[in-house]
DOSETI-647372 format. One record per residue: x, y, z of N, C-alpha, C in turn; residue in three letters. Coordinates in pm, whole numbers, plus 50000, padded with zeros to 5 digits. Layout:
BEGIN
XYZXYZXYZAla;...
END
This chain:
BEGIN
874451419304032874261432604086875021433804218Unk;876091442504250876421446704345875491453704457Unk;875671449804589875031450204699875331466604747Unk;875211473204830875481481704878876741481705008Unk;878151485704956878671485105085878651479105198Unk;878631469005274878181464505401879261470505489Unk;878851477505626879781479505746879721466805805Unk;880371463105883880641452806013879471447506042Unk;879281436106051877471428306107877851432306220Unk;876881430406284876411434206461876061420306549Unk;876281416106566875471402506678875811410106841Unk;874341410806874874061410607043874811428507099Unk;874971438006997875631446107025874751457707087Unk;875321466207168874161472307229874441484607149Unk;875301487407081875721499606993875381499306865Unk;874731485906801874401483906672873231497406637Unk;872911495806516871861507606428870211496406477Unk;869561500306514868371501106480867901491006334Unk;867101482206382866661471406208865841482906150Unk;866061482906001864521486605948864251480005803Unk;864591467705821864081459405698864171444105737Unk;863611438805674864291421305676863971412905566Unk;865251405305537864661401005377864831382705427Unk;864121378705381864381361205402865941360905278Unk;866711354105350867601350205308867991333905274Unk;868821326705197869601315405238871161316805232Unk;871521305305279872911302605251873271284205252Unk;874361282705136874721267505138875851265505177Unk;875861253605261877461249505314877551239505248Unk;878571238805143878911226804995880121223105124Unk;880221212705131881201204805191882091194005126Unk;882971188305063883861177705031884161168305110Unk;884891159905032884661145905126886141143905231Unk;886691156205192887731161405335887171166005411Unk;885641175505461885291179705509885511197505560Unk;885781196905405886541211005383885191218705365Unk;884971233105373883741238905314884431248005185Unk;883311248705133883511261705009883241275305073Unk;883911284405100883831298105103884181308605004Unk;883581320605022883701328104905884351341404953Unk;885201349104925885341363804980884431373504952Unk;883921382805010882831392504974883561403404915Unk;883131412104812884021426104747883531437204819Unk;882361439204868881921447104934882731446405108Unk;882941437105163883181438605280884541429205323Unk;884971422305221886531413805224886141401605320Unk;885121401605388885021391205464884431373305386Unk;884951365905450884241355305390882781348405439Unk;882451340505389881031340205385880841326105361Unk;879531317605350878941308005287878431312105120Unk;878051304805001877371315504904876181313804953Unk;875511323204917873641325704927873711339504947Unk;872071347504942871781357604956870061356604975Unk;869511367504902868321372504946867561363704835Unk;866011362004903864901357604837864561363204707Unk;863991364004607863551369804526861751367304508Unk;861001375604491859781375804446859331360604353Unk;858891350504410858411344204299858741329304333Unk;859661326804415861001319604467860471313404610Unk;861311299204641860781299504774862891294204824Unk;862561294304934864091296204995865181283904940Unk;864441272304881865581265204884866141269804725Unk;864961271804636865171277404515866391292304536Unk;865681297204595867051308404635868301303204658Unk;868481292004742869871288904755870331281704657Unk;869621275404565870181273604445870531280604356Unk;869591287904378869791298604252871151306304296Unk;871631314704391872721325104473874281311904460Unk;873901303204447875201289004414875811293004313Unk;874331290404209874671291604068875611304904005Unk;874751316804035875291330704038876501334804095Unk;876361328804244877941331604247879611326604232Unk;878971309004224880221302404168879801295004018Unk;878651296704019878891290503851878661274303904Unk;877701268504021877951255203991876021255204079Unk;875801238603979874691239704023874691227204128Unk;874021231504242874121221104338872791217204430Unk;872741204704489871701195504547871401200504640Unk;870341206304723869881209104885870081193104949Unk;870351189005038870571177605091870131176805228Unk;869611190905270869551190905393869231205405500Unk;868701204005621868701217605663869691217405800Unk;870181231905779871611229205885871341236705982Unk;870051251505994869901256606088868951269006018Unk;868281275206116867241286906097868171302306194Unk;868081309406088868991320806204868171331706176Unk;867151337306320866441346106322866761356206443Unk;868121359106483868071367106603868311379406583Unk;866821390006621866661404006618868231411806671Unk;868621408706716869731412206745871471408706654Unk;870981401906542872461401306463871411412706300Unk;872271424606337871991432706174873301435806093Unk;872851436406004873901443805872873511459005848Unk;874591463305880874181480405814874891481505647Unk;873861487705603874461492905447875271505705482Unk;875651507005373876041523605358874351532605276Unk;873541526305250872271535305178871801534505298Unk;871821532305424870871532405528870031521105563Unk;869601511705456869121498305523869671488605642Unk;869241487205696869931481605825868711467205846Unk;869521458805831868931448305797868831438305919Unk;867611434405935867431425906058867921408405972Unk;868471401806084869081384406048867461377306043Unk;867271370605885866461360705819867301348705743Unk;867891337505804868381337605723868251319805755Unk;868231307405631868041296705628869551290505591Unk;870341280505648871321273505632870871259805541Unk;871591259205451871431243405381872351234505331Unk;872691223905357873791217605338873411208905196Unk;874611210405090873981209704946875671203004932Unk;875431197504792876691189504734876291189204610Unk;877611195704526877951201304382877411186504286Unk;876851190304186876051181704105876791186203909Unk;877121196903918877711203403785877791213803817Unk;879061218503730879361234803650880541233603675Unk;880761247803612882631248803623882941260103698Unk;883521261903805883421273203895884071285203793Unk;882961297803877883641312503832882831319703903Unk;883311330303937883141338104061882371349803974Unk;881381355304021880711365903995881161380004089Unk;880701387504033881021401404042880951409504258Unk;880431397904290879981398704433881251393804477Unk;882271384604472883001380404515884621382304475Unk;885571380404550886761385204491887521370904510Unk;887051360204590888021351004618887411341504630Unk;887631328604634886951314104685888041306004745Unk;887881297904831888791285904917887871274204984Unk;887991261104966887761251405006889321251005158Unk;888331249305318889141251905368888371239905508Unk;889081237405576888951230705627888001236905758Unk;886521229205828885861234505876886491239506036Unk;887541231806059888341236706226888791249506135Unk;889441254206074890311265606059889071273105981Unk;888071271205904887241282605850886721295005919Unk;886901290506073885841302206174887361311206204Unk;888201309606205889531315906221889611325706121Unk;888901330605964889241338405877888551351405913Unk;888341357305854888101374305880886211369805816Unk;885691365705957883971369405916883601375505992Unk;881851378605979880721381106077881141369606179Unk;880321377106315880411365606426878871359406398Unk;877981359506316876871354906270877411342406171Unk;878241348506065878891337705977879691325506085Unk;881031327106168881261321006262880461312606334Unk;879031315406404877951307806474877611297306355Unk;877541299806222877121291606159877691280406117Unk;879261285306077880391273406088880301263606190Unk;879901269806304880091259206460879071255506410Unk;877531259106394876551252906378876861235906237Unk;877701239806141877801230306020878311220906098Unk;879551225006189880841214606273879451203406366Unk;878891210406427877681206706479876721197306405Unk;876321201606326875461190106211875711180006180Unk;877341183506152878491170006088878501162106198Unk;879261162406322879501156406395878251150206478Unk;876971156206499875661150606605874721149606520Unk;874441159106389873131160306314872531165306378Unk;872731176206470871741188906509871791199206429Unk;870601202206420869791213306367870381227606445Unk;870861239906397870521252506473869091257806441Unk;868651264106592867571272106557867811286106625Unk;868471295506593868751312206611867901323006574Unk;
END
């Protein structure tokens, strides 16, 4: 299912919209043994991303990030780990329907176990890219914090908590 349009995320902006929702989210950083990450392009907003998305009824978060793997590249993969908690009232997503979404969102560092990649209808592109040059592509500055946060994990094994 296609998402609604996303405008520009917001982090710390004093011009952003007003939250009026919040959904628990995840996201997985699949990493290789270059230390490349998997990214995906978004169709709604061209920007790139980690895969994951929203919770579903029934589900608890790491199941979500398995599940949003599966769906959007077609591969099923291991939680291995937690890479950071990102809860700051101040990073939102505006839709185009008007939801304006407050940041819930769980980081997990996971490594591909099976499937054969294919991109679902959410995405237009994928690249395994190296984690110095990944924060350089066209993202959220929320997505960006999180890259530093992975570079961070890798290198000290700290946790973000946002």
């Amino acid at each position: 299912m296609l998402l609604p349009c996303a405008s520009p995320d917001f982090t710390n902006d004093k011009d952003a919209p007003i939250a009026n929702s919040i959904k628990p989210a995840a996201a997985v950083a699949i990493l290789n043994e270059n230390e490349e990450i998997l990214l995906v392009q978004r169709r709604d907003s061209g920007k790139w991303t980690m895969p994951g998305g929203t919770l579903d009824f029934g589900e608890d978060l790491k199941t979500c990030a398995i599940r949003e793997v599966q769906e959007e590249l077609g591969y099923q993969v291991e939680i291995t780990d937690i890479i950071g908690t990102y809860t700051n009232p101040n990073t939102v997503i505006a839709y185009s329907d008007g939801e304006v979404r407050q940041e819930f969102a769980i980081v997990y560092k996971g490594t591909i176990n099976s499937g054969l990649l294919k991109l679902d209808s959410e995405s237009t592109a994928y690249q395994w890219i190296s984690l110095k040059e990944a924060a350089k592509l066209s993202m959220a500055e929320s997505q960006k914090q999180r890259i530093n946060d992975v570079i961070e994990f890798q290198k000290q094994g700290t946790r973000a908590f946002r």
